[in-house]
N, C-alpha and C positions, 0 to 999 in steps of 0.2 A: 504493500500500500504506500508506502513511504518513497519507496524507486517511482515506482508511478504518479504521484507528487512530483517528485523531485524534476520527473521528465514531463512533463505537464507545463512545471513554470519554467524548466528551461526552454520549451517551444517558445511559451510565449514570450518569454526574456528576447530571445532568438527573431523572433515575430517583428516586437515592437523596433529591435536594432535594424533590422533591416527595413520596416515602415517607415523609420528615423532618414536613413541613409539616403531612400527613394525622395523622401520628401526634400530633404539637400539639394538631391540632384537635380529634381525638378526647380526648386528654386535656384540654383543656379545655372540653369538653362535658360529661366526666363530673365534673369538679371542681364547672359551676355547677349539675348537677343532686345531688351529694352534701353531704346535711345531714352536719356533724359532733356534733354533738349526742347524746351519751350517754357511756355509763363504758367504757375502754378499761385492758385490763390490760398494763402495758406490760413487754417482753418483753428488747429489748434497750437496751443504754444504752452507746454508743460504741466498737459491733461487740462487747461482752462479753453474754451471758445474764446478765440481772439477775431472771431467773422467781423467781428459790426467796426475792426480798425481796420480791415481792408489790405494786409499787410501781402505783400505778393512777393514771389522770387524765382527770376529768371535760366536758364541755363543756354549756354548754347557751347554745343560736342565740340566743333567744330574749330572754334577757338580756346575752351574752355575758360571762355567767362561767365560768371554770376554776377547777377545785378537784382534790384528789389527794392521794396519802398517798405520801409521798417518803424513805423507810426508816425515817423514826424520828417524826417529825410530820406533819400535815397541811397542805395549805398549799393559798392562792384566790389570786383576781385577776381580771384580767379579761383580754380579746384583742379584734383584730379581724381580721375573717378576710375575702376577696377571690378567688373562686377558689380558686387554691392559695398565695395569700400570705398568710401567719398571721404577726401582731404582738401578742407577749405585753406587757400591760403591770406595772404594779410589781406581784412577787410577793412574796406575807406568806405567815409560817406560826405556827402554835401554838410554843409556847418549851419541849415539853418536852426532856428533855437529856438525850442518849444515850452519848455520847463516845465515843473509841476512833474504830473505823475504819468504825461506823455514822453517825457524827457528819460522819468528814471525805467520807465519798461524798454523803450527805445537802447539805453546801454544794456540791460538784461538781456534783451534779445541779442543785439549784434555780440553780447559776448558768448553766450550761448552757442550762435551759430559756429563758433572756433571752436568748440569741442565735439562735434558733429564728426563719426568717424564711418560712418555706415548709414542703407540704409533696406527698408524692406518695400516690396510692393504688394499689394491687395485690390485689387480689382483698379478703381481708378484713384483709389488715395495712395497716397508715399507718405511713409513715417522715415524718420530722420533720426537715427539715433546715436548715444553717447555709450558706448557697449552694450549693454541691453537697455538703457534709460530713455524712453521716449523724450525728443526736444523737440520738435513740432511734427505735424503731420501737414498735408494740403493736398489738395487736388488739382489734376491738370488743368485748365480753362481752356476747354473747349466747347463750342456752341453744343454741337452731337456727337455723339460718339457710335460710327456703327457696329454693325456685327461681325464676326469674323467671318461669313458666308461674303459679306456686302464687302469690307476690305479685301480681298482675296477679288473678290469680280472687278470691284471699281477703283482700287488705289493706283492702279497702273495708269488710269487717264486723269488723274486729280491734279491740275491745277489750277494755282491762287495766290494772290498778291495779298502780305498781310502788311498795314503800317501803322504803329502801335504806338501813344503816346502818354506816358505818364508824370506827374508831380503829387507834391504832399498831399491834394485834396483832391485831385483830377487823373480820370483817366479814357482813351477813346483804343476803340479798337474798329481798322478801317478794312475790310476782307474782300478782293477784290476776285470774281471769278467770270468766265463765257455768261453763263444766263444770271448773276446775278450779284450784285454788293450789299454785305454785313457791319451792319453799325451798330456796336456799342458803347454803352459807357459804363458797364458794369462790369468789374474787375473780376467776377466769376464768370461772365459772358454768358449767366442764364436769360438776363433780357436783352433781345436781339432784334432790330429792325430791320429787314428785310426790303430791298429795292432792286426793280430789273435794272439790268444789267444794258446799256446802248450798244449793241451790238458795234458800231461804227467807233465809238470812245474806245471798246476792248481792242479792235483792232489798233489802234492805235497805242494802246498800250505795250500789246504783245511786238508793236513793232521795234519801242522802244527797249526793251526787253530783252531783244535778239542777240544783244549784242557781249559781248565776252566776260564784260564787268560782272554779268547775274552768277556766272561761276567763279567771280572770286572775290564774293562778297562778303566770306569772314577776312580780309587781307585789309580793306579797305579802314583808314583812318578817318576817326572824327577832326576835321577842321579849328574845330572853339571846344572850350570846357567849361561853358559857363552852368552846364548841368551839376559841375562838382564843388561849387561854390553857393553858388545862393539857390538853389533849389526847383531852379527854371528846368521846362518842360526837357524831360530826355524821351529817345524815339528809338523807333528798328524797323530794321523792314526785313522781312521775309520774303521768300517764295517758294512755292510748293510745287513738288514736278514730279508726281507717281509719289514715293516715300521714301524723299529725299528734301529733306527743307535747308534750304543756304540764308543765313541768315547774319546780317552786319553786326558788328559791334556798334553797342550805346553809343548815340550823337544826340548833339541839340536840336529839339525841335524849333524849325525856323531854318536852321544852318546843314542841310546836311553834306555829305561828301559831294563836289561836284558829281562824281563817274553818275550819281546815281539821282541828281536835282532834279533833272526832268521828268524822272519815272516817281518819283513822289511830287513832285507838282501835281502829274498826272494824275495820280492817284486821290490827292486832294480836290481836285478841280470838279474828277468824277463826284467825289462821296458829296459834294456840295450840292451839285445839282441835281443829283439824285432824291436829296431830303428837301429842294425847294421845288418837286414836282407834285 
């Protein structure tokens, strides 16, 4: 009775090791096929709901910058990522001065964010953590998120111009695609305005578009820095082509790199007259 015991809990010893192992592997299968790459609204910050500050944080693979707006300024840097091991390195931000009890969560967080050494994924949130200690969680800010039937049919023909601008109080997110442009200003990008798309503008866009700059648009410098000073509007642009997104480093909005002024004019010119139709 006792041997039969004994071999009984050694299965399941044996059982749960190897359910252990599978689930590893799976998680990190999905780590090294998951880009972090884009704008995440972040949700929680040390098990509290930090939604209603609006605090959000950037990624882009490509360069490996971070950037984000952390209750009162914005603030970059950079990382390096491995899997699921994520290493922030020295984080800056803009000096404007908020004081009070904006000011003191604002240093908690950005010191925070420098112990951040890993992180995990769950459907569409990511936790961020300090060896096993939760330091924020957030979610990707995407308008929809399809299926993986619909990814697999349509991600090969997806493209879409994004130009994204934010500050302490303000944010617009401009989506530009064939049949049609996304407007919002809600930093989770649940409320979305939808307008068609002028077939004749798009072409004109994609003309602009064609040209060599849109593939090497992490290389591209910001002209001015007045985003890292006093708190004025910083921007990005995007573009989307099957599931592959190129995407610039933080500039000022108003200023951005020549290579790419006209295709954000553009862009602007569309979203304007779109919402005064």
């Amino acid at each position: 009775m006792k041997f039969l015991l004994s071999l009984f809990t050694l299965l399941t010893l044996t059982g749960s090791c190897n359910s252990a192992k599978e689930t590893l592997t799976e998680q990190k299968k999905s780590m090294e096929q998951f880009n972090l790459s884009g704008t995440y609204a972040i949700n929680q910050f040390e098990s509290k709901d930090v939604t209603p500050k609006n605090l959000t944080i950037t990624f882009n693979d490509s360069t490996n910058q971070v950037s984000g707006f952390s209750g009162c300024n914005t603030f970059f840097g950079n990382y390096t990522v491995n899997e699921n091991t994520l290493k922030f390195g020295p984080i800056a931000s803009s000096k404007k001065y908020c004081g009070g009890e904006r000011s003191n969560f604002e240093k908690a967080f950005l010191n925070a964010i420098s112990t951040v050494n890993s992180f995990v994924v769950k459907n569409d949130s990511i936790t961020f953590l300090n060896e096993d200690t939760e330091v924020f969680t957030a979610t990707k800010s995407e308008a929809s998120r399809p299926g993986k039937s619909e990814v697999v049919q349509d991600n090969y023909k997806k493209f879409a111009v994004i130009y994204e601008t934010s500050t302490r109080g303000s944010f617009e997110h401009i989506e530009v695609s064939k049949a049609e442009i996304k407007i919002s200003k809600d930093r989770s990008l649940k409320n979305i305005e939808t307008y068609e798309c002028n077939p004749q503008d798009w072409k004109a866009l994609n003309e602009l578009l064609s040209n060599a700059v849109v593939e090497n648009l992490d290389l591209l410098k910001a002209p001015t820095d007045k985003r890292l000073y006093d708190g004025a509007a910083h921007a990005t642009l995007s573009v989307i082509k099957g599931d592959v997104v190129m995407m610039t480093p933080t500039f000022d909005h108003g200023t951005p790199p020549k290579e790419i002024e006209s295709i954000v004019n553009k862009i602007l010119s569309m979203a304007e007259i779109a919402t005064k139709q």
